[in-house]
N, CA, C and O of each residue as an XYZ file, in Angstrom:
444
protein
N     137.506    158.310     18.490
C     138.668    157.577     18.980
C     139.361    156.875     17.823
O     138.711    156.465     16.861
N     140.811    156.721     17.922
C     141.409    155.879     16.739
C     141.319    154.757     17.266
O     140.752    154.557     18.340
N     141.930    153.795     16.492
C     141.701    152.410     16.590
C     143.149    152.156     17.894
O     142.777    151.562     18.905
N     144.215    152.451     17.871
C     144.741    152.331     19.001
C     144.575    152.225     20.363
O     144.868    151.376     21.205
N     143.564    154.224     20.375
C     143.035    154.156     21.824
C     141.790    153.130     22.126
O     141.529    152.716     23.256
N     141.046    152.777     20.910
C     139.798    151.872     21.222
C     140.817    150.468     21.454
O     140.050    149.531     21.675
N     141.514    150.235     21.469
C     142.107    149.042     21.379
C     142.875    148.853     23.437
O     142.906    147.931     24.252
N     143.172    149.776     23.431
C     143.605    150.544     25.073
C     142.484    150.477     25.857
O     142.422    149.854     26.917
N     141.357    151.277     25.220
C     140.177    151.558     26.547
C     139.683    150.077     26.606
O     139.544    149.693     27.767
N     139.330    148.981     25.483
C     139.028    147.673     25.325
C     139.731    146.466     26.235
O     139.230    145.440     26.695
N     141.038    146.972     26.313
C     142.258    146.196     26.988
C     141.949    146.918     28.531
O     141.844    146.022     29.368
N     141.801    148.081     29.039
C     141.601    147.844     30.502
C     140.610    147.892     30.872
O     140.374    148.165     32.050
N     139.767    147.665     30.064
C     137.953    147.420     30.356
C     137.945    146.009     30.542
O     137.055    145.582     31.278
N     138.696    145.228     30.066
C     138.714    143.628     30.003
C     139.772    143.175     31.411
O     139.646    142.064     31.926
N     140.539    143.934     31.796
C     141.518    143.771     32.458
C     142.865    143.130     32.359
O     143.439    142.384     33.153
N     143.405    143.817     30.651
C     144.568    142.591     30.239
C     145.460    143.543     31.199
O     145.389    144.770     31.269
N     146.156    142.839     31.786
C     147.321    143.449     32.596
C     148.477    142.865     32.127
O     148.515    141.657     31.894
N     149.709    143.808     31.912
C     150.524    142.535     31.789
C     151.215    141.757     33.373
O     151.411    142.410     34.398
N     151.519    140.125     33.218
C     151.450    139.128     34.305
C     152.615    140.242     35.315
O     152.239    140.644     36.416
N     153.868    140.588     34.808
C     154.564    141.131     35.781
C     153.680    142.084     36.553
O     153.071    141.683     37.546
N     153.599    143.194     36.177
C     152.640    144.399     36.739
C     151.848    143.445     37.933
O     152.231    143.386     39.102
N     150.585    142.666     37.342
C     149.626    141.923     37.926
C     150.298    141.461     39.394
O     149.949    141.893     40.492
N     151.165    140.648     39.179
C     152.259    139.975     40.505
C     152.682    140.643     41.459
O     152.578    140.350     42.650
N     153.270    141.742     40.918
C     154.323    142.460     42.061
C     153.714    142.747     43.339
O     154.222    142.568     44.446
N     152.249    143.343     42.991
C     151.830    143.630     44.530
C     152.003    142.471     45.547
O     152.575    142.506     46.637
N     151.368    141.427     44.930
C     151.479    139.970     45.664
C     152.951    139.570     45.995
O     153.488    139.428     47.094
N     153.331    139.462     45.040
C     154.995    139.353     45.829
C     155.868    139.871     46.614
O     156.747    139.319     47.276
N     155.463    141.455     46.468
C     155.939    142.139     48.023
C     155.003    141.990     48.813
O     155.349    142.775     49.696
N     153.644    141.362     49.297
C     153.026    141.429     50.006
C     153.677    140.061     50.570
O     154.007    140.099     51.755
N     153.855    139.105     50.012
C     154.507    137.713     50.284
C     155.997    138.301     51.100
O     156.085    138.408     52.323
N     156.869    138.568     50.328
C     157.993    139.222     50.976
C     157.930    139.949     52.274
O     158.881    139.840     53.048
N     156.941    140.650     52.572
C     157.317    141.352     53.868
C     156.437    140.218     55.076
O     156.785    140.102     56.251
N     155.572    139.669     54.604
C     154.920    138.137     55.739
C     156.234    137.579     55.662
O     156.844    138.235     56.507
N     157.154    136.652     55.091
C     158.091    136.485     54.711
C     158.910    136.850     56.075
O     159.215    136.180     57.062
N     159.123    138.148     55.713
C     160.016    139.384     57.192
C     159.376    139.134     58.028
O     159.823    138.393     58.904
N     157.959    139.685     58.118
C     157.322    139.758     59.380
C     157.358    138.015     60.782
O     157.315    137.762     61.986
N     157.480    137.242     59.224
C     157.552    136.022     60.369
C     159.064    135.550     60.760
O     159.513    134.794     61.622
N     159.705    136.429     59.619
C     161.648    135.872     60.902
C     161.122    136.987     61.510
O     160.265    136.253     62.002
N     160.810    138.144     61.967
C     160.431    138.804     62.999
C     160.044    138.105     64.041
O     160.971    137.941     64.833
N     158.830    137.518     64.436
C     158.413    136.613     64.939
C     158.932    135.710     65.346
O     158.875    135.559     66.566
N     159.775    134.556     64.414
C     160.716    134.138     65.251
C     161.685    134.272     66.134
O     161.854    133.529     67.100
N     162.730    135.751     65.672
C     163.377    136.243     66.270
C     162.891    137.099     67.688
O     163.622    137.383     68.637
N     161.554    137.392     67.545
C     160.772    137.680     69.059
C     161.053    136.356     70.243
O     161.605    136.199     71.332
N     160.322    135.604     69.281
C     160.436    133.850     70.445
C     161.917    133.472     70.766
O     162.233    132.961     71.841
N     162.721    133.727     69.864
C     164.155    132.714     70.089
C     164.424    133.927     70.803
O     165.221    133.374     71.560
N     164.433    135.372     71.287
C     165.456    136.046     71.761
C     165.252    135.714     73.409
O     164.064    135.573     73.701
N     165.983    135.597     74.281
C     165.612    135.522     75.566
C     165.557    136.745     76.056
O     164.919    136.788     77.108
N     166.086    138.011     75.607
C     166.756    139.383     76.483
C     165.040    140.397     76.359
O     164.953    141.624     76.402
N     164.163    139.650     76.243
C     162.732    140.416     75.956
C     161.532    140.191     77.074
O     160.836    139.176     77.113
N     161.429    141.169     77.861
C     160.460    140.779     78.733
C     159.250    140.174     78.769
O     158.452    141.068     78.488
N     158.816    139.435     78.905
C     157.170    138.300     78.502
C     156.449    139.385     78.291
O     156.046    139.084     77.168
N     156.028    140.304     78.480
C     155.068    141.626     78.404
C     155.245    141.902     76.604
O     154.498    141.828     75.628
N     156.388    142.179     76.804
C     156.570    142.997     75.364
C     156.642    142.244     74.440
O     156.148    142.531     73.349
N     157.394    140.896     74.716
C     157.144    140.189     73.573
C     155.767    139.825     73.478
O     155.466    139.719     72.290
N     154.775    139.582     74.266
C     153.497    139.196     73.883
C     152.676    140.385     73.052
O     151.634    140.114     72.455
N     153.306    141.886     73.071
C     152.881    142.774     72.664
C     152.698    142.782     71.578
O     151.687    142.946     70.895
N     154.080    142.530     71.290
C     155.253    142.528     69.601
C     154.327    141.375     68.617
O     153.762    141.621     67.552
N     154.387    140.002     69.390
C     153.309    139.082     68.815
C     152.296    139.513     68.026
O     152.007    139.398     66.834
N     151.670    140.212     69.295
C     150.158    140.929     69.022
C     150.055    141.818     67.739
O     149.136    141.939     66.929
N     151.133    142.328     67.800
C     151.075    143.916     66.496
C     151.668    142.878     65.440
O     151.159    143.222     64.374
N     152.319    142.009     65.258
C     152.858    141.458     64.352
C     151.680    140.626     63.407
O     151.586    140.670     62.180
N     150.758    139.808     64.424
C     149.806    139.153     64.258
C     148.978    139.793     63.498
O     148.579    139.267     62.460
N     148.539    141.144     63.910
C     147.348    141.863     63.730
C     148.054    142.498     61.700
O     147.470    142.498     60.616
N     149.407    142.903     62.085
C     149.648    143.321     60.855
C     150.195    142.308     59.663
O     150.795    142.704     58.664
N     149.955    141.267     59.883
C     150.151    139.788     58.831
C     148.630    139.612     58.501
O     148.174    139.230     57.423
N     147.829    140.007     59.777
C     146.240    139.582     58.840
C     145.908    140.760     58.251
O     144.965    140.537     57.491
N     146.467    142.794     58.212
C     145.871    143.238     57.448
C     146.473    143.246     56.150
O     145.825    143.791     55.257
N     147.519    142.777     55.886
C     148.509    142.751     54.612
C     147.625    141.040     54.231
O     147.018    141.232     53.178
N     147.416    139.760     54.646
C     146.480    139.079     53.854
C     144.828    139.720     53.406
O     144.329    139.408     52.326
N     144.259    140.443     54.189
C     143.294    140.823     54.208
C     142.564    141.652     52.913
O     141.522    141.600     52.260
N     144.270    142.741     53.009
C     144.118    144.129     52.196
C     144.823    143.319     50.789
O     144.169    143.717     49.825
N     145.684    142.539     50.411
C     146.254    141.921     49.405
C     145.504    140.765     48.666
O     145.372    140.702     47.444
N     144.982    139.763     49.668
C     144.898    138.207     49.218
C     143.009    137.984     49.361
O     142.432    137.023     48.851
N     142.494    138.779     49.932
C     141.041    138.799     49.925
C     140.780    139.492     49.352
O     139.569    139.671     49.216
N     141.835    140.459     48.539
C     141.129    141.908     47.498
C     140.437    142.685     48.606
O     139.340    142.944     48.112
N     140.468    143.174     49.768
C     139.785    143.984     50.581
C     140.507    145.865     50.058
O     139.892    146.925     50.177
N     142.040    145.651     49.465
C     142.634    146.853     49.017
C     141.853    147.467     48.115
O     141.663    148.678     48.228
N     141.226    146.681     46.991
C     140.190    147.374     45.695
C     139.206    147.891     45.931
O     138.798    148.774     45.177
N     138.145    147.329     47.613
C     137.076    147.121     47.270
C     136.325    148.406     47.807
O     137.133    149.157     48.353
N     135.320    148.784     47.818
C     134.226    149.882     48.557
C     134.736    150.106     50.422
O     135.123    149.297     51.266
N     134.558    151.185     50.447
C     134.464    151.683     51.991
C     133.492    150.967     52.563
O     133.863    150.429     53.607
N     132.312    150.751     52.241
C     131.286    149.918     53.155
C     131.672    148.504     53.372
O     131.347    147.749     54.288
N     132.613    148.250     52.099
C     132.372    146.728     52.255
C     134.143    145.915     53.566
O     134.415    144.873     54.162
N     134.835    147.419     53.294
C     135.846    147.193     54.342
C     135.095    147.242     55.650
O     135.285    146.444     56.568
N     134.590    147.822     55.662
C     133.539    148.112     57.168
C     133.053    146.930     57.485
O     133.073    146.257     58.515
N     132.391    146.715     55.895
C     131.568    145.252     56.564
C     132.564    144.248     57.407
O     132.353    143.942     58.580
N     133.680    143.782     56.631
C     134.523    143.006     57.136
C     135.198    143.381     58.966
O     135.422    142.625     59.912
N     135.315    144.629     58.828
C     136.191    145.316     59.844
C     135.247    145.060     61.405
O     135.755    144.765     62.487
N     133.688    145.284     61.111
C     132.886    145.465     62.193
C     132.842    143.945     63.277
O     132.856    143.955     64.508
N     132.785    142.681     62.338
C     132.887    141.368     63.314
C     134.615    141.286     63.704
O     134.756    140.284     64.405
N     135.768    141.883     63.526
C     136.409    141.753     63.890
C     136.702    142.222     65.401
O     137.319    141.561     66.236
N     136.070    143.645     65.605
C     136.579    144.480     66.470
C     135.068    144.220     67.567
O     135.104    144.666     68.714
N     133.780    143.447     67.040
C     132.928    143.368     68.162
C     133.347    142.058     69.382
O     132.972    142.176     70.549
N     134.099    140.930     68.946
C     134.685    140.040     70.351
C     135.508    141.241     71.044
O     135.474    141.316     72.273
N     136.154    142.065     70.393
C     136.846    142.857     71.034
C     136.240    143.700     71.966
O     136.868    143.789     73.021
N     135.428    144.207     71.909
C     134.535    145.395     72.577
C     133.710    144.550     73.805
O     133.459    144.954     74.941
N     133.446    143.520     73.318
C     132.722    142.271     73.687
C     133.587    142.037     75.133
O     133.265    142.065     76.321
N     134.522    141.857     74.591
C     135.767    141.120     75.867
C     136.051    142.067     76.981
O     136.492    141.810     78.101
N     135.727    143.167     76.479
C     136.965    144.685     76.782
C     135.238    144.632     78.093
O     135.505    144.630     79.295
N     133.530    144.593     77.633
C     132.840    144.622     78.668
C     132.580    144.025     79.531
O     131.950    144.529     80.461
N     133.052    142.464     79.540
C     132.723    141.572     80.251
C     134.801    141.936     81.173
O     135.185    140.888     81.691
N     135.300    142.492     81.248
C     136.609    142.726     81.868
C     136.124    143.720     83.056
O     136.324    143.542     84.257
N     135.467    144.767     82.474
C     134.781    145.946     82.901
C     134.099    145.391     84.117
O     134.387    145.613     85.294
N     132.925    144.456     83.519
C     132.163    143.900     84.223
C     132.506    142.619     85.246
O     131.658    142.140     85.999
N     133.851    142.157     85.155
C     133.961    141.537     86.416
C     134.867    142.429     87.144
O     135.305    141.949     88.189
N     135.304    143.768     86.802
C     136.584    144.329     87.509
C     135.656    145.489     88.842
O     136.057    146.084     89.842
N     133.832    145.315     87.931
C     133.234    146.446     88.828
C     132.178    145.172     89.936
O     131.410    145.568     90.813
N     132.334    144.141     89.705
C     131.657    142.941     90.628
C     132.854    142.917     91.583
O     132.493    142.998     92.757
N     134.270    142.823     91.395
C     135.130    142.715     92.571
C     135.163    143.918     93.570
O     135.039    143.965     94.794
N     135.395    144.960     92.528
C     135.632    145.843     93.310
C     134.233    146.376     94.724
O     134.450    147.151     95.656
N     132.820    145.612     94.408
C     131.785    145.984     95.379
C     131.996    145.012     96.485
O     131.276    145.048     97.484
């Protein structure tokens, strides 16, 4: 190797980035939460939206502001497949959780 490329492989072995590069992801990740929440507002202030859908819209809005902090601001974007899993699995078990105990009072009424 010349002294250039040892000087290159040294620099992203260390992680010099330069600061712009480093930022940008974060700042469009900021920018579209940013959007996503006049979205949000503009859900609540509109009256012409049926309570259904706007609670929907909420919902998907909600869900996609925590995977853009998640995947951006916890570093979950860099990291291992197992370790997204890890994170992913207590999210979705209240869910599954909720979804049986629904099950389970919808098959107690119905006897």
């Amino acid at each position: 190797m010349t002294d250039p490329e040892i000087g290159r492989a040294r620099a992203s072995s260390v992680g010099h980035v330069p600061a712009a590069r480093e930022r940008a992801p974060y700042l469009v990740a900021f920018a579209v939460l940013v959007a996503l929440t006049l979205v949000e507002i503009g859900v609540v202030k509109s009256g012409g939206i049926p309570h259904r859908a706007a609670v929907v819209a909420l919902i998907a809005i909600a869900t996609a502001k925590a995977a853009l902090i998640a995947l951006f601001y916890m570093h979950l974007r860099y990291e291992t497949r197992i370790l997204k899993l890890t994170v992913l699995a207590p999210l979705v078990a209240p869910a599954v959780y909720g979804l049986l105990l629904m099950l389970d009072a919808a098959w107690r009424h119905m006897r």
